[in-house]
PyMOL Python script that loads the backbone (N, CA, C, O; Angstrom):
from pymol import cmd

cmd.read_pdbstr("""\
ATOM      1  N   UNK A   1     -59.253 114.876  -6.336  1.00  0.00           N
ATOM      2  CA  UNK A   1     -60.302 114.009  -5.878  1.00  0.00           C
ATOM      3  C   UNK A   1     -61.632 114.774  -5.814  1.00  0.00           C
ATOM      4  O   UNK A   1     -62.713 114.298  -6.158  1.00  0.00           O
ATOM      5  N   UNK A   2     -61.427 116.058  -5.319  1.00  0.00           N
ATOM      6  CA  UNK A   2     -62.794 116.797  -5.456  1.00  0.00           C
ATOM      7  C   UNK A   2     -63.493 117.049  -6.821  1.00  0.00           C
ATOM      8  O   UNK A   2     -64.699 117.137  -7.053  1.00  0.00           O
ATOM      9  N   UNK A   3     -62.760 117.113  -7.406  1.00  0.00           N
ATOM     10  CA  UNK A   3     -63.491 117.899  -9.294  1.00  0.00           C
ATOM     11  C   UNK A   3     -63.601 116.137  -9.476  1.00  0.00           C
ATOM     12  O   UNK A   3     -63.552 116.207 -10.704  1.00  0.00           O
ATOM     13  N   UNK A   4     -63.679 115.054  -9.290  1.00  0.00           N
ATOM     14  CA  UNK A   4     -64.059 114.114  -9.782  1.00  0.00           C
ATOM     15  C   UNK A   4     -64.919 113.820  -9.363  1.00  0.00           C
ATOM     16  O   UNK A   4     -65.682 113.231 -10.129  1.00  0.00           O
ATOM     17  N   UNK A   5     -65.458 114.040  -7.698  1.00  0.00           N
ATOM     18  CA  UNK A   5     -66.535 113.966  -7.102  1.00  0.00           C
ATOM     19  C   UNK A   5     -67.476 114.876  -7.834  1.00  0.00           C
ATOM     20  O   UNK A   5     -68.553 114.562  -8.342  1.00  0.00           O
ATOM     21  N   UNK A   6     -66.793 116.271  -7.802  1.00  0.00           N
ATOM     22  CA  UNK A   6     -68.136 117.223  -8.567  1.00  0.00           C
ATOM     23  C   UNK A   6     -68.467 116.478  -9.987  1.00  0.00           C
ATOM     24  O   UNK A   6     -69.609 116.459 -10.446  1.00  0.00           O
ATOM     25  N   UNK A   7     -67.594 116.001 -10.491  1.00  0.00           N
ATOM     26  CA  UNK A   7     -67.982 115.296 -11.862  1.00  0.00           C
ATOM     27  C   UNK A   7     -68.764 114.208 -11.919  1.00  0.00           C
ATOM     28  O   UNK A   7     -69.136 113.573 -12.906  1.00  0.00           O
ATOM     29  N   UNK A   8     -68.948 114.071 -10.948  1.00  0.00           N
ATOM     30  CA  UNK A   8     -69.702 112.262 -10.917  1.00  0.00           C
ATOM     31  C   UNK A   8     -71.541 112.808 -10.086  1.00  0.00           C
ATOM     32  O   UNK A   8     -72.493 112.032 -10.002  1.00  0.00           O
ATOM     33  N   UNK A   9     -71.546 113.765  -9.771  1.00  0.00           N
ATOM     34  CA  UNK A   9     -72.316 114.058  -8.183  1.00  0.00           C
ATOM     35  C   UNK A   9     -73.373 114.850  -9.510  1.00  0.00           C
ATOM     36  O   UNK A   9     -74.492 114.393  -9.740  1.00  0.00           O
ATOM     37  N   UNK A  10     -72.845 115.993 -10.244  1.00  0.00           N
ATOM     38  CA  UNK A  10     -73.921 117.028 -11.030  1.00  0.00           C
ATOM     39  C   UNK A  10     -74.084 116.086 -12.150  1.00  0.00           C
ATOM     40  O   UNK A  10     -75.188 116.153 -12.692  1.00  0.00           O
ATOM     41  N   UNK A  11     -73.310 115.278 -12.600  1.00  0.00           N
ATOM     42  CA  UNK A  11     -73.705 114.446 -13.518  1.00  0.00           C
ATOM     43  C   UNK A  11     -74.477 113.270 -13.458  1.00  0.00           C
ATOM     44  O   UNK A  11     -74.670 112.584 -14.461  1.00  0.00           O
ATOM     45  N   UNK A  12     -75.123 112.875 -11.874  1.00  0.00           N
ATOM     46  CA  UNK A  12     -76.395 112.403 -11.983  1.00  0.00           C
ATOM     47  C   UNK A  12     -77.447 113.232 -12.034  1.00  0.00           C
ATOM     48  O   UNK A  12     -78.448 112.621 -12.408  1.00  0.00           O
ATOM     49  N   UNK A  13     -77.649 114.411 -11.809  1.00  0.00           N
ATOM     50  CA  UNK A  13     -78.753 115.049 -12.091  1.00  0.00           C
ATOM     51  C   UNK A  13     -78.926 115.651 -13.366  1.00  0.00           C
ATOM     52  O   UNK A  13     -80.105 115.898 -13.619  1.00  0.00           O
ATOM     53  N   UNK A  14     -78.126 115.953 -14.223  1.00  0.00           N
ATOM     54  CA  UNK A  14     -77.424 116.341 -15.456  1.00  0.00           C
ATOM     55  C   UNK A  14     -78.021 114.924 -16.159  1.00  0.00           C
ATOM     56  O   UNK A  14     -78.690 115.205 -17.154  1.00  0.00           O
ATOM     57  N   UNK A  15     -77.963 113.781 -15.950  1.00  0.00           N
ATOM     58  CA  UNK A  15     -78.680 112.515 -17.034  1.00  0.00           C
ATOM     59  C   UNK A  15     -80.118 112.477 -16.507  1.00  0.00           C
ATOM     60  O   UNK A  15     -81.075 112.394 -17.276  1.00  0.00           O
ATOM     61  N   UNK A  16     -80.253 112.545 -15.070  1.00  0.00           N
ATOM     62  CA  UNK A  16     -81.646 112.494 -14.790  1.00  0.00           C
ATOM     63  C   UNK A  16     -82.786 113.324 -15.560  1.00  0.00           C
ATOM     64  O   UNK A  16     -84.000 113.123 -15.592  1.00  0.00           O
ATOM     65  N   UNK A  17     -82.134 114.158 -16.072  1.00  0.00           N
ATOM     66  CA  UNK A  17     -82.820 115.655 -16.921  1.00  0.00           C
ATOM     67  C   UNK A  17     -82.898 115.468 -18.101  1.00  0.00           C
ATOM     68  O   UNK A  17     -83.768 115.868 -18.875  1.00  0.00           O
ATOM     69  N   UNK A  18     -81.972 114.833 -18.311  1.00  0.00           N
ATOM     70  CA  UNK A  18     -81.752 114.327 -20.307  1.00  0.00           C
ATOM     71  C   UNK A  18     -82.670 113.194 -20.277  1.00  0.00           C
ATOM     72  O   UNK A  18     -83.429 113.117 -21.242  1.00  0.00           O
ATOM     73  N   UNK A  19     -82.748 112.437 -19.516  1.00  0.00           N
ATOM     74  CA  UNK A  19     -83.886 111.573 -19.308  1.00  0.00           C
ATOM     75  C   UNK A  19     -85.509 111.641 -19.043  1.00  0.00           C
ATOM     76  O   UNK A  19     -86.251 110.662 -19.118  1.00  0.00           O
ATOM     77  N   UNK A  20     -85.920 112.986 -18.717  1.00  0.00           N
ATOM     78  CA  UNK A  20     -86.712 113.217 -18.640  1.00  0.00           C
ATOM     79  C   UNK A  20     -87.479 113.740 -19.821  1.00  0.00           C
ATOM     80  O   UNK A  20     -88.645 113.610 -20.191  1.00  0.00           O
ATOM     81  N   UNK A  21     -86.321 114.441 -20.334  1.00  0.00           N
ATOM     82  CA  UNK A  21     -86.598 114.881 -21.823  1.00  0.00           C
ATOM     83  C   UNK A  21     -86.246 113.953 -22.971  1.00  0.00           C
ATOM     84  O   UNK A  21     -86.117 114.484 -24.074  1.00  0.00           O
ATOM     85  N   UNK A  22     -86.003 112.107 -22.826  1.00  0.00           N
ATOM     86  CA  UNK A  22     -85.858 111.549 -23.457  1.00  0.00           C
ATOM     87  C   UNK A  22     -86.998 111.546 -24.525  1.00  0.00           C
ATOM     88  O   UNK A  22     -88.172 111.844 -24.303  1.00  0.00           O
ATOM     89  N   UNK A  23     -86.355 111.084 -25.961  1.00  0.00           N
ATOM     90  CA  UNK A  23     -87.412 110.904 -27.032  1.00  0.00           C
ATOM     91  C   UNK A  23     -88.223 109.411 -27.371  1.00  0.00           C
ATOM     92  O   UNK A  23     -89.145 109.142 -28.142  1.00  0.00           O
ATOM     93  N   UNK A  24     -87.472 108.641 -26.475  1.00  0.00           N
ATOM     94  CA  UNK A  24     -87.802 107.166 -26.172  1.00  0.00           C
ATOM     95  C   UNK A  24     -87.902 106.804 -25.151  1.00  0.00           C
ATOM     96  O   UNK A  24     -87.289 107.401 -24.266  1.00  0.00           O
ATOM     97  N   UNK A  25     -88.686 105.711 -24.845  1.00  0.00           N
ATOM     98  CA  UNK A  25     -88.247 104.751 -23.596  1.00  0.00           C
ATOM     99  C   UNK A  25     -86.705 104.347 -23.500  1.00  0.00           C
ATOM    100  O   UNK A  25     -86.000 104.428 -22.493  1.00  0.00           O
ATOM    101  N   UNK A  26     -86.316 103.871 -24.830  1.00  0.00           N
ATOM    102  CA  UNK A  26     -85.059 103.421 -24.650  1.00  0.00           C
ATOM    103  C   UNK A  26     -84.109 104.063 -24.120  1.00  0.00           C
ATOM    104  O   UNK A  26     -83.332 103.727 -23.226  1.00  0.00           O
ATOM    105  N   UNK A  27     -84.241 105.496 -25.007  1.00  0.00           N
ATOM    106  CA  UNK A  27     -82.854 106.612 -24.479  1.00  0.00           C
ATOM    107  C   UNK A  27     -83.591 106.981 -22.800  1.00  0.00           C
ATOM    108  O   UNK A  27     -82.705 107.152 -21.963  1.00  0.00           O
ATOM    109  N   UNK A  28     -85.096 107.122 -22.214  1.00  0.00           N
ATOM    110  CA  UNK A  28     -84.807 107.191 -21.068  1.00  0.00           C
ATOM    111  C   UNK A  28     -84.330 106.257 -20.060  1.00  0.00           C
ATOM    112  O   UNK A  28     -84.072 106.606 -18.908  1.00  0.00           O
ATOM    113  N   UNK A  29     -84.210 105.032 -20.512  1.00  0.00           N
ATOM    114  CA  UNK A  29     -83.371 103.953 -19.763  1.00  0.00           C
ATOM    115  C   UNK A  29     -81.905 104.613 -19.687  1.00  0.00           C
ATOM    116  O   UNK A  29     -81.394 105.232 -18.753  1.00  0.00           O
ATOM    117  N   UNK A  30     -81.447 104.331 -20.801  1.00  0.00           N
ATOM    118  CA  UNK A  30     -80.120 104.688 -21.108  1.00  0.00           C
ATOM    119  C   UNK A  30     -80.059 105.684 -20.518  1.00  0.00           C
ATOM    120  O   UNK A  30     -79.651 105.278 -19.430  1.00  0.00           O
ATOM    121  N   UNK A  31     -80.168 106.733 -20.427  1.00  0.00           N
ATOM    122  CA  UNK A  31     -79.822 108.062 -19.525  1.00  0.00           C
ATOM    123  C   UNK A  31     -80.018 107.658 -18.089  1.00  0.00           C
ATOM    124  O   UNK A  31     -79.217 108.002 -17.221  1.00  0.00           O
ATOM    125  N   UNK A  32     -80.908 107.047 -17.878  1.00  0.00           N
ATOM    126  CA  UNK A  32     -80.731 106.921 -15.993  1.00  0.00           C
ATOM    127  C   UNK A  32     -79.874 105.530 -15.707  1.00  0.00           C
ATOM    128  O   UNK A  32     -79.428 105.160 -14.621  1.00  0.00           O
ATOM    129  N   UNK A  33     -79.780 104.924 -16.878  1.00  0.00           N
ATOM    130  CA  UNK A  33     -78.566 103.640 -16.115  1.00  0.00           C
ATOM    131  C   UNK A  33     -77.229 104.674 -15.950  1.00  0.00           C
ATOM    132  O   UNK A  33     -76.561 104.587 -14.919  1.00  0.00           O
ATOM    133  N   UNK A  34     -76.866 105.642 -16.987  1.00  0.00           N
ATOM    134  CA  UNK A  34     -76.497 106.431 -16.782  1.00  0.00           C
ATOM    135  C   UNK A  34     -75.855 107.347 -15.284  1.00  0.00           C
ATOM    136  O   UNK A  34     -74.784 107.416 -14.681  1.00  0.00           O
ATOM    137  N   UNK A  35     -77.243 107.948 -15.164  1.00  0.00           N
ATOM    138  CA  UNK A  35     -77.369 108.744 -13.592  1.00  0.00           C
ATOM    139  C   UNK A  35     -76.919 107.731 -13.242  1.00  0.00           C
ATOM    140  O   UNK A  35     -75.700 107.823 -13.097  1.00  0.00           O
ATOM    141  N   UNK A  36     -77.661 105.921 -12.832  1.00  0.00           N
ATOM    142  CA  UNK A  36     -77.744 105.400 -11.763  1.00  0.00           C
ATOM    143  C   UNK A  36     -75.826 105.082 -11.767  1.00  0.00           C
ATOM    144  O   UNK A  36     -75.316 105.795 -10.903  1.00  0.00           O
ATOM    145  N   UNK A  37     -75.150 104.531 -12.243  1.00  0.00           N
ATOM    146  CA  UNK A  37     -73.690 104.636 -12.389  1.00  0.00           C
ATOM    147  C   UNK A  37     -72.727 105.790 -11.968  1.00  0.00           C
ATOM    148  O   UNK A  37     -71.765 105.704 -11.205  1.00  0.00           O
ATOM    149  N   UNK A  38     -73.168 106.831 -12.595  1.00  0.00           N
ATOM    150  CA  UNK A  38     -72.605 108.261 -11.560  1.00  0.00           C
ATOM    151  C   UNK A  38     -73.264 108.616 -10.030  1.00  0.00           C
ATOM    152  O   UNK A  38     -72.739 109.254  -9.118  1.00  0.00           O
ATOM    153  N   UNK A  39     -74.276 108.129 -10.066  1.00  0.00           N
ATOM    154  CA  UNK A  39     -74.605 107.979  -8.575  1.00  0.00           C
ATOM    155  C   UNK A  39     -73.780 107.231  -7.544  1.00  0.00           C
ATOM    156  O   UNK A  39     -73.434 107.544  -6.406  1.00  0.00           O
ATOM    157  N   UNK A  40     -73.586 106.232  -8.223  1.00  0.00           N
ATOM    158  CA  UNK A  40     -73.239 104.722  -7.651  1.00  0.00           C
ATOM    159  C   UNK A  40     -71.378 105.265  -7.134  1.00  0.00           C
ATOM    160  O   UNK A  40     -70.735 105.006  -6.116  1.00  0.00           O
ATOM    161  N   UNK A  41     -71.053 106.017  -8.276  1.00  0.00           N
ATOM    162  CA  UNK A  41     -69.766 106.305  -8.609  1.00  0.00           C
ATOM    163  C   UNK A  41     -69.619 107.528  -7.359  1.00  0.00           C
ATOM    164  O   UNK A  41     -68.648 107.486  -6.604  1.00  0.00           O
ATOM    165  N   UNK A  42     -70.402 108.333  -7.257  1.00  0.00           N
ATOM    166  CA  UNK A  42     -70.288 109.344  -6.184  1.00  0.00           C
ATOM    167  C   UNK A  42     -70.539 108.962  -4.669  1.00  0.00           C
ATOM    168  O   UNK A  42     -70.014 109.550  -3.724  1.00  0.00           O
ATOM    169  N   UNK A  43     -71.269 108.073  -4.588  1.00  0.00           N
ATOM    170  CA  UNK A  43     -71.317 107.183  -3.205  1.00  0.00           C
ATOM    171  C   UNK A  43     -69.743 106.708  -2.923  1.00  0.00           C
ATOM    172  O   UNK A  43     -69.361 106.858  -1.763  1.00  0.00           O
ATOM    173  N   UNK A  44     -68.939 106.232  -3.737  1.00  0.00           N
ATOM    174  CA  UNK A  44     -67.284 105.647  -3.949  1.00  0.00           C
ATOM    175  C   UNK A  44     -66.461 106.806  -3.343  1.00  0.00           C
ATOM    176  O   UNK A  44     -65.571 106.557  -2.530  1.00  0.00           O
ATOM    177  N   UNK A  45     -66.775 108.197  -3.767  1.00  0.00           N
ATOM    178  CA  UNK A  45     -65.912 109.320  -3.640  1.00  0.00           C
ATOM    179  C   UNK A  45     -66.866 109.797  -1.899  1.00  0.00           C
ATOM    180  O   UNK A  45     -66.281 109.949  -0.826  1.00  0.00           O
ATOM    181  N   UNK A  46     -67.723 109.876  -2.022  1.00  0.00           N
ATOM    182  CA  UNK A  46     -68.180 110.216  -0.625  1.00  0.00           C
ATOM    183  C   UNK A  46     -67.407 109.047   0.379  1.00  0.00           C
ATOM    184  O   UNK A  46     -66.918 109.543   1.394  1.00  0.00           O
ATOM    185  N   UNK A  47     -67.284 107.984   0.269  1.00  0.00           N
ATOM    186  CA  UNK A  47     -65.955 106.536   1.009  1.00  0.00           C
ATOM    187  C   UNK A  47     -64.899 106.953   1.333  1.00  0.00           C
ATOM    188  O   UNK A  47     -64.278 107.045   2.391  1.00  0.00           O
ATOM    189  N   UNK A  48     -64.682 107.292  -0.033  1.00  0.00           N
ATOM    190  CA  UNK A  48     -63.322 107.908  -0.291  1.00  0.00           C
ATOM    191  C   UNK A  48     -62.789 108.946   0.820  1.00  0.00           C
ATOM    192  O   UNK A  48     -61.971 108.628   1.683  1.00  0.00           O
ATOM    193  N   UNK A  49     -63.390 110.301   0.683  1.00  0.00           N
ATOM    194  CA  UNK A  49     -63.786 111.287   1.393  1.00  0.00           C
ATOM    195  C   UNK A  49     -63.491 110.840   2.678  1.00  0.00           C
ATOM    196  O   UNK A  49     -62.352 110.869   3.143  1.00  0.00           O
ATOM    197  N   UNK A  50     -64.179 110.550   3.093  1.00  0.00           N
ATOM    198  CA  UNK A  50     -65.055 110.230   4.276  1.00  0.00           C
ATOM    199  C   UNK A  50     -63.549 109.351   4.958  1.00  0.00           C
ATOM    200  O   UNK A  50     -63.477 109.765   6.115  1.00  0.00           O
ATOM    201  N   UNK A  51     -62.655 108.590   4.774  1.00  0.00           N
ATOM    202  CA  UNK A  51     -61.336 107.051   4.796  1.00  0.00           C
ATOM    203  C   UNK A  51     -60.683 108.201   4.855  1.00  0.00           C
ATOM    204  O   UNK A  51     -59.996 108.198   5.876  1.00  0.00           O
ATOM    205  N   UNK A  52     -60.524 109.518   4.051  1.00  0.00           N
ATOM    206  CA  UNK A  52     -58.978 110.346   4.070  1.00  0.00           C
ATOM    207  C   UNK A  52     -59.683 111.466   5.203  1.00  0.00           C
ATOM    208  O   UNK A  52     -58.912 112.425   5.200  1.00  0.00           O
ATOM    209  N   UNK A  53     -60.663 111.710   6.035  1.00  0.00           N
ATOM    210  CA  UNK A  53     -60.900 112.397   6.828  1.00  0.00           C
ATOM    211  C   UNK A  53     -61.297 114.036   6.446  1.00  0.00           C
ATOM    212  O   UNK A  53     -61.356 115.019   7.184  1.00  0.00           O
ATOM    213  N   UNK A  54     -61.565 113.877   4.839  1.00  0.00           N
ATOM    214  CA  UNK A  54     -61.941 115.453   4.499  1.00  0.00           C
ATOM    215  C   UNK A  54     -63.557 115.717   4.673  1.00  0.00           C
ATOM    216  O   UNK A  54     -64.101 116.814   4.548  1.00  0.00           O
ATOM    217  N   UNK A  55     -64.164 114.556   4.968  1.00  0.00           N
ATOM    218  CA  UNK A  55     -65.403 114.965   5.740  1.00  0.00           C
ATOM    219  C   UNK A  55     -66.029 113.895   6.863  1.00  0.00           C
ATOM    220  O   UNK A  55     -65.746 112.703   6.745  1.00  0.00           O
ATOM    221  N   UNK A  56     -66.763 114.285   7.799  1.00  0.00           N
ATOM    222  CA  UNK A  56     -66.210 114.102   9.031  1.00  0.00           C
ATOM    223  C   UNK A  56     -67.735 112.851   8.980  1.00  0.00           C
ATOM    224  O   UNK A  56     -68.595 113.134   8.146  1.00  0.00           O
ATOM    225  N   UNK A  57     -67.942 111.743   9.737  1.00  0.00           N
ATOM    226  CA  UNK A  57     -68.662 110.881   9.911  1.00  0.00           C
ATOM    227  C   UNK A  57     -70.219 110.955   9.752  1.00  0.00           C
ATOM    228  O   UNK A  57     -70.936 110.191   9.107  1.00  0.00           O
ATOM    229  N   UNK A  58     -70.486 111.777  10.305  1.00  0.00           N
ATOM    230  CA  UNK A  58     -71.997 112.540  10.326  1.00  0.00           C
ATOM    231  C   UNK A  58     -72.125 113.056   9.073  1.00  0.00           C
ATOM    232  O   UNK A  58     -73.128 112.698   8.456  1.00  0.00           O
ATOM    233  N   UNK A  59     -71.272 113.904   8.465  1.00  0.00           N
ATOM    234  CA  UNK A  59     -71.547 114.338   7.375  1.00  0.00           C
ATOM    235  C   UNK A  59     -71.363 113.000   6.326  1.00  0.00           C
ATOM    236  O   UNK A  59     -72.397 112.964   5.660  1.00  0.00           O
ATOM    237  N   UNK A  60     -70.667 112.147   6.013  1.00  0.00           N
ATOM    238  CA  UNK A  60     -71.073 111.122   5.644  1.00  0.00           C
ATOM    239  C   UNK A  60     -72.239 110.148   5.790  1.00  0.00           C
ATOM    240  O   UNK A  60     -72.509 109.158   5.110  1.00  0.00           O
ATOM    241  N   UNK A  61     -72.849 110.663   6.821  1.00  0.00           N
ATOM    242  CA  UNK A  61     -73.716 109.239   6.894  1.00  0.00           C
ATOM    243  C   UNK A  61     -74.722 110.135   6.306  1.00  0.00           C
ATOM    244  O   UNK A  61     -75.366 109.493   5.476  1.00  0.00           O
ATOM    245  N   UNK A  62     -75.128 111.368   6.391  1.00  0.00           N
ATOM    246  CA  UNK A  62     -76.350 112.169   5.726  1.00  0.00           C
ATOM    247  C   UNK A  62     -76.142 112.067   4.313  1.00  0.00           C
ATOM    248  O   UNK A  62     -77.109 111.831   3.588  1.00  0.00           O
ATOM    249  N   UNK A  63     -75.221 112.187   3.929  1.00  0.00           N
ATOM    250  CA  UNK A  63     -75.267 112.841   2.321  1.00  0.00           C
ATOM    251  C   UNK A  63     -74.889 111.043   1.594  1.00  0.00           C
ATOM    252  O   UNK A  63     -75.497 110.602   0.618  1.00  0.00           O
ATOM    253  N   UNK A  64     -74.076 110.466   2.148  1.00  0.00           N
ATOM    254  CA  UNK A  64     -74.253 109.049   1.747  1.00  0.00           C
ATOM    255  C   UNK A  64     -75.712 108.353   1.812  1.00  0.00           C
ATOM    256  O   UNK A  64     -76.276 107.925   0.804  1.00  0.00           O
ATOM    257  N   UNK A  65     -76.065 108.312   2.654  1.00  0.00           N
ATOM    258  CA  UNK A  65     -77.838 107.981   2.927  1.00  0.00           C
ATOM    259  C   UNK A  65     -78.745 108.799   1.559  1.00  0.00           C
ATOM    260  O   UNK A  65     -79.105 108.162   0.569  1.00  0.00           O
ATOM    261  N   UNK A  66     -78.917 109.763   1.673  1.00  0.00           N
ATOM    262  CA  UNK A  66     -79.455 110.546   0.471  1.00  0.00           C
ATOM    263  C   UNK A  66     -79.117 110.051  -0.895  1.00  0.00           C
ATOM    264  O   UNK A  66     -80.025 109.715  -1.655  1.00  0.00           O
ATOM    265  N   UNK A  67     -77.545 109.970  -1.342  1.00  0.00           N
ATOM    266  CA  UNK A  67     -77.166 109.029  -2.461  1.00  0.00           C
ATOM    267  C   UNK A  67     -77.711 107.854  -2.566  1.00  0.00           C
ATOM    268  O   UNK A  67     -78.124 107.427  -3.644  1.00  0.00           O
ATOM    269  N   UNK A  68     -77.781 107.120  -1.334  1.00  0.00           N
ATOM    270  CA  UNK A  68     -78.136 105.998  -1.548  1.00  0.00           C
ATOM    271  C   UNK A  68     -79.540 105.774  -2.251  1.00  0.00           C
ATOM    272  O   UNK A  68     -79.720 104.973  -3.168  1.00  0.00           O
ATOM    273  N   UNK A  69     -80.789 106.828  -1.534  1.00  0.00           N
ATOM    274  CA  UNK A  69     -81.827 107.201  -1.930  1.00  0.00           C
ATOM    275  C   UNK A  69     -82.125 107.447  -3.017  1.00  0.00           C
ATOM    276  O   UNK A  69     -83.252 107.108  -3.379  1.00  0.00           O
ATOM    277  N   UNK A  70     -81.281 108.097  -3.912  1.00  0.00           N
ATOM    278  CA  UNK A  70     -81.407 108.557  -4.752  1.00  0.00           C
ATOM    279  C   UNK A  70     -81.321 107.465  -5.877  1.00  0.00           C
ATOM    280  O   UNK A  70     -82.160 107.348  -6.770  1.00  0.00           O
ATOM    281  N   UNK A  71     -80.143 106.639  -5.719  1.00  0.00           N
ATOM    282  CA  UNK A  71     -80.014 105.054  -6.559  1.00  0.00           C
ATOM    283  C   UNK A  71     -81.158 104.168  -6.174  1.00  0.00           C
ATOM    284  O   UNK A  71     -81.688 103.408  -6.985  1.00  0.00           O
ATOM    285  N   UNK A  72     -81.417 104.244  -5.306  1.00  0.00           N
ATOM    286  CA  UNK A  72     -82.868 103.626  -5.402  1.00  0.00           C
ATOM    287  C   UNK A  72     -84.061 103.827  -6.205  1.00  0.00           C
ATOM    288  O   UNK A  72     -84.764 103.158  -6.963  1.00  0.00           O
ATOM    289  N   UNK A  73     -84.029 104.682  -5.873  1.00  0.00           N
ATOM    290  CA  UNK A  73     -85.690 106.087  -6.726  1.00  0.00           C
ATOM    291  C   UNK A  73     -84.904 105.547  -8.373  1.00  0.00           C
ATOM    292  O   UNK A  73     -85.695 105.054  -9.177  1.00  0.00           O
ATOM    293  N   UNK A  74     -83.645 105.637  -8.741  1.00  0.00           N
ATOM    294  CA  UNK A  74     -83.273 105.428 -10.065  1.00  0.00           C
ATOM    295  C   UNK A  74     -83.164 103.899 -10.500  1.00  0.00           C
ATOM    296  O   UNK A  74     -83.490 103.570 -11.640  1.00  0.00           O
ATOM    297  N   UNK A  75     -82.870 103.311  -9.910  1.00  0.00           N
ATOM    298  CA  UNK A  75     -83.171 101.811 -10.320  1.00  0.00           C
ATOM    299  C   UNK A  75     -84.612 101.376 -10.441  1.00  0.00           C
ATOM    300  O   UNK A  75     -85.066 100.683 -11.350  1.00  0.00           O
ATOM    301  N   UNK A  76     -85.371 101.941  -9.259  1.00  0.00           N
ATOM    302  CA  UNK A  76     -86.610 101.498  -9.369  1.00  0.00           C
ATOM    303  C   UNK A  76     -87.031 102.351 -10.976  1.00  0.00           C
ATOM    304  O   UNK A  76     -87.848 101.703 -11.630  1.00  0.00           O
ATOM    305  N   UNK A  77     -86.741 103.188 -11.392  1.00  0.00           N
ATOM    306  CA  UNK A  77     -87.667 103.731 -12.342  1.00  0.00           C
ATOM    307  C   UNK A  77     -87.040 102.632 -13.313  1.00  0.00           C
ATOM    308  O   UNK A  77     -87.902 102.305 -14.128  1.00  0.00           O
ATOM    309  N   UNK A  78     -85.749 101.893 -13.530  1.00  0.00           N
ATOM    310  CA  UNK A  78     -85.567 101.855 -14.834  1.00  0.00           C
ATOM    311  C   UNK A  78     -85.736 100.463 -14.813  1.00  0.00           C
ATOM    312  O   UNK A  78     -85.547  99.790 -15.826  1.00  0.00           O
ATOM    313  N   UNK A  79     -86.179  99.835 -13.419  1.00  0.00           N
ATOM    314  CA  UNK A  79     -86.921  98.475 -13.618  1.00  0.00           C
ATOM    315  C   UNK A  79     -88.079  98.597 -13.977  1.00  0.00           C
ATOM    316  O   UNK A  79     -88.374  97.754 -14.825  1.00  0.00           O
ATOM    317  N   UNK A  80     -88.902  99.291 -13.707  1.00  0.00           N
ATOM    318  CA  UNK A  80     -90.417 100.000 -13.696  1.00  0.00           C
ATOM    319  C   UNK A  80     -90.348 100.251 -15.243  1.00  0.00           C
ATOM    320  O   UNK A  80     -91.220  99.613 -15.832  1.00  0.00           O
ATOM    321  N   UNK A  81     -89.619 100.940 -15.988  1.00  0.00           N
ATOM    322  CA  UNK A  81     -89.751 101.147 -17.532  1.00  0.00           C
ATOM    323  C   UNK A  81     -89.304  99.672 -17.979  1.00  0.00           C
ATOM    324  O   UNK A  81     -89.973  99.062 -18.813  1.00  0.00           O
ATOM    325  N   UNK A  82     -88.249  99.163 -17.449  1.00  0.00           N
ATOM    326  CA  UNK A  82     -88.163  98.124 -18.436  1.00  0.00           C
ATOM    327  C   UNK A  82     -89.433  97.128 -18.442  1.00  0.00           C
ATOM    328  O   UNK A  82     -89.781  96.682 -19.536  1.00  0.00           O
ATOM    329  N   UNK A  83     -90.245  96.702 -17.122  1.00  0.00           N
ATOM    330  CA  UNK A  83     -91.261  96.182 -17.495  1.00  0.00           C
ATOM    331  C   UNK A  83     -92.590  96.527 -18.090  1.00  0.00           C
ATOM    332  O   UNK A  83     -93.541  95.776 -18.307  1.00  0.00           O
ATOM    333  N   UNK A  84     -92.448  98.049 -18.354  1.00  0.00           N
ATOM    334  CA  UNK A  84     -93.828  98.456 -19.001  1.00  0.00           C
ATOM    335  C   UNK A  84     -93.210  98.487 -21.081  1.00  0.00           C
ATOM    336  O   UNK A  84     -93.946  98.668 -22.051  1.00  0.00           O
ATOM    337  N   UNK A  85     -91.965  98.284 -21.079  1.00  0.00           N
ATOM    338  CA  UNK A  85     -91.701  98.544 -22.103  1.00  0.00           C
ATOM    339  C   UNK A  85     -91.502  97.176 -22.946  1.00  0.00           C
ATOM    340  O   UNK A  85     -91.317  97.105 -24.161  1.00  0.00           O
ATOM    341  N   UNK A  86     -91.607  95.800 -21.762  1.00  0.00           N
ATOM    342  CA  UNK A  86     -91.690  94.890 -22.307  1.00  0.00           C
ATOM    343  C   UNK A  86     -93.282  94.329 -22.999  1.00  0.00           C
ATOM    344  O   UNK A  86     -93.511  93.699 -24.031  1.00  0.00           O
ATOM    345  N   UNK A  87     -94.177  94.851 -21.969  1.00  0.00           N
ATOM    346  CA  UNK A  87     -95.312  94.877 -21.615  1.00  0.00           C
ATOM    347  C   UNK A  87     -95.455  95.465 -23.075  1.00  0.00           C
ATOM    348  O   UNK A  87     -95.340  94.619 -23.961  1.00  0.00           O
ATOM    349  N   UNK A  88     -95.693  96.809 -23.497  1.00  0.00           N
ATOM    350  CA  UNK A  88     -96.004  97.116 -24.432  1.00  0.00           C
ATOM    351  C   UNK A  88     -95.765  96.542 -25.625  1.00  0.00           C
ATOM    352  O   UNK A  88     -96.697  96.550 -26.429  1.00  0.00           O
ATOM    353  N   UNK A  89     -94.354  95.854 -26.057  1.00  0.00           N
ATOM    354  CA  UNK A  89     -94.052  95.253 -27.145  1.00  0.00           C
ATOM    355  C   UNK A  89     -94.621  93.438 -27.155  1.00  0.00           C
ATOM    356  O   UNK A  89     -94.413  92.468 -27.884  1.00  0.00           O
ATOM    357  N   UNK A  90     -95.287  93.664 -26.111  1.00  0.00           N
ATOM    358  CA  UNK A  90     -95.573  91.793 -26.108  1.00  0.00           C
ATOM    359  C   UNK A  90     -97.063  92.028 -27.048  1.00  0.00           C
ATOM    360  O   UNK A  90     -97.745  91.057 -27.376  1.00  0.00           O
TER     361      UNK A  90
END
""", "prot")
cmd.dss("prot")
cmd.show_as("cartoon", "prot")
cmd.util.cbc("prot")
cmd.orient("prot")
C-alpha cells in the first residue's frame, strides 16, 4: 500500500513538471489532468492510510488538506487553459 501511495504522490509533481515544459497547450492540459488524477488518487491512499490506522488523524487532516490544495491550484489551471485555448482558436 505504501509504494502505491509513493507512486501516485511523486507522480503528481513528476506531470506537473512535464507540464510545465509542455510543447503545447494541449500536452500541458494533458499532463496536469494527469497530475490532477494522481493527486486525486493519493488523497484515496492518504483514506486509506488514515481507516487502517498507519497514520494518525492530525496527520491526516494536514497532509490531506494540502492534497486537496493542490487539486485545486490543478484544476483551476486546466480550466483556466482550457478557456484561453478556446479563446484563442475562436
Amino acid at each position: 500500500m505504501s509504494k502505491q501511495f509513493l507512486r501516485s504522490i511523486t507522480s503528481v509533481g513528476a506531470n506537473v513538471r512535464e507540464a510545465v515544459n509542455a510543447q503545447s497547450k494541449p500536452c500541458f492540459i494533458h499532463k496536469l489532468s494527469i497530475a490532477q488524477k494522481e493527486c486525486d488518487e493519493s488523497m484515496y491512499w492518504f483514506e486509506i492510510l488514515k481507516e487502517t490506522d498507519f497514520i494518525s488523524t492530525i496527520e491526516f487532516d494536514s497532509m490531506h488538506n494540502q492534497c486537496n490544495e493542490v487539486l485545486k491550484l490543478i484544476r483551476s489551471l486546466i480550466i483556466t487553459t482550457k478557456k484561453k485555448l478556446i479563446t484563442y482558436n475562436s
